[in-house]
C-alpha positions, 0 to 999 in steps of 0.5 A: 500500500505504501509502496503504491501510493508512493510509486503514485506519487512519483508519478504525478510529480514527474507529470506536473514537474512541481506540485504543493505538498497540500495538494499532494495531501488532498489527492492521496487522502492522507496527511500532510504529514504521511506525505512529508515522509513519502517524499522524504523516502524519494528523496533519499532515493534520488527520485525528486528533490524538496523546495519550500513546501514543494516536490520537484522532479528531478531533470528529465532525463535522468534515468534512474528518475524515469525508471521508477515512474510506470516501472511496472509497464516498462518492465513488461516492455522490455521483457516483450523486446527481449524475446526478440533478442536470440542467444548470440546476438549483437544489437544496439540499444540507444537510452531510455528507461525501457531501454535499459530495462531491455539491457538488463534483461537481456544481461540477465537472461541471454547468452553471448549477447553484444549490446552497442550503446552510447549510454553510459548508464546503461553500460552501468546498470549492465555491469553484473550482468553476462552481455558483453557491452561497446560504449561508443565514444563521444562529447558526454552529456552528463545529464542523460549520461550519454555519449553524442556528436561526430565520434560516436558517429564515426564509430557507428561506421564500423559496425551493422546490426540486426537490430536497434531499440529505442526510446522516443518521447513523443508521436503524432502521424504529422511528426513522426517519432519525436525527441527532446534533444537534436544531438542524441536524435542525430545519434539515433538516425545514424544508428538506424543506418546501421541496422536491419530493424529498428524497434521503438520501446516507449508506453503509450502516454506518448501517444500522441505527444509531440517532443520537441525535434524530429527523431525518426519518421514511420518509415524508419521504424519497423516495430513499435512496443508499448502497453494496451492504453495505446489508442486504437487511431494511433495503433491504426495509423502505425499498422497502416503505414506498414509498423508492427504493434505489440503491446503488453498489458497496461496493468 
């Protein structure tokens, strides 16, 4: 029950990116003093910071931030895309928290896999596990804890690959696949070059929502995996235009 509430929490500040204590009161039913304690917990965490009577979530893309906000639908996603994934595999996984989810299990649960990515929190959060990972090099946002510019993609040239999994933050069928920073989606168009397939992994609050700078358009994409909330125009407009759609239950 604790837990629960305080994953709802979590969740409703990420959405809002700044909300009031009371208010935060009203809409679990609890008291302000059960909430002071729940955002002490996530603070401690790391999951947001405290302001003046305030929750404030913590920069967007912090990973281990969006790991925990709809972790259980993430989980399930990343579990779908690792069965796409054989014993032996090599394959690119740009970030994002189903992304690293995908690392993980695929570090866990595969043998002989190669994961190419130009996250450094990825290759982290990997690092028990049995995947052999290739860190691209490049200019470091230290932020988002990723690799961009010129040198990752020149790195990029030396490989080809079955498959690519990424993270988007946003679709509309006027915009496409959209992201929030034009480096790492410059990163992310040259990876599609270098692989057969490319496999969106995001959940469907995404749909629609426009990011701020075109990633990849539909024609780019071969397989979208997301959660039953997706909304069936949008599920049409993908399938139409040639995507494969998988979902996973939403709860």
């Amino acid at each position: 029950m604790v837990a629960d509430r305080r994953s709802r929490i979590l969740e409703y500040v990420i959405d809002t990116e700044r909300v009031d204590v009371n208010e935060l009161a009203e809409r679990f039913g609890v008291s302000q003093v059960t909430i002071r304690k729940d955002l002490d917990h996530l603070e401690r965490n790391g999951l947001v910071t405290r302001q003046h009577g305030y929750a404030v979530a913590i920069a967007p893309d912090n990973l281990r931030s969006r790991l925990a906000f709809h972790y259980g639908i993430k989980r399930r996603i990343a579990a779908a895309a690792a069965d796409l994934v054989p014993n032996g595999s090599t394959v690119m996984i740009e970030s994002g928290s189903c992304c690293a989810l995908l690392a993980d299990e695929l570090a866990k649960s595969r043998r002989g896999v190669t994961i190419i990515t130009n996250s450094a929190f990825i290759a982290d959060f990997v690092r028990d596990g049995q995947a052999a990972v290739i860190l691209l090099g490049g200019d470091y946002q230290p932020e988002s804890q990723v690799t961009v510019g010129p040198l990752v993609e020149q790195c990029l040239a030396g490989f080809h690959v079955e498959q690519l999994f990424v993270g988007v933050d946003g679709y509309t069928p006027e915009t496409g696949f959209t992201g929030r920073n034009h480096l790492r989606a410059a990163v992310v168009k040259q990876m599609a070059t270098r692989a057969r397939d490319v496999v969106v992994l995001t959940e469907s609050l995404k749909f629609p929502r426009q990011g701020a700078v075109p990633l990849l358009a539909v024609s780019a994409v071969t397989r979208v995996i997301t959660d039953t909330n997706l909304p069936a125009t949008m599920q049409e407009h993908l399938t139409g235009a040639g995507v494969a759609v998988a979902t996973v239950p939403a709860s």
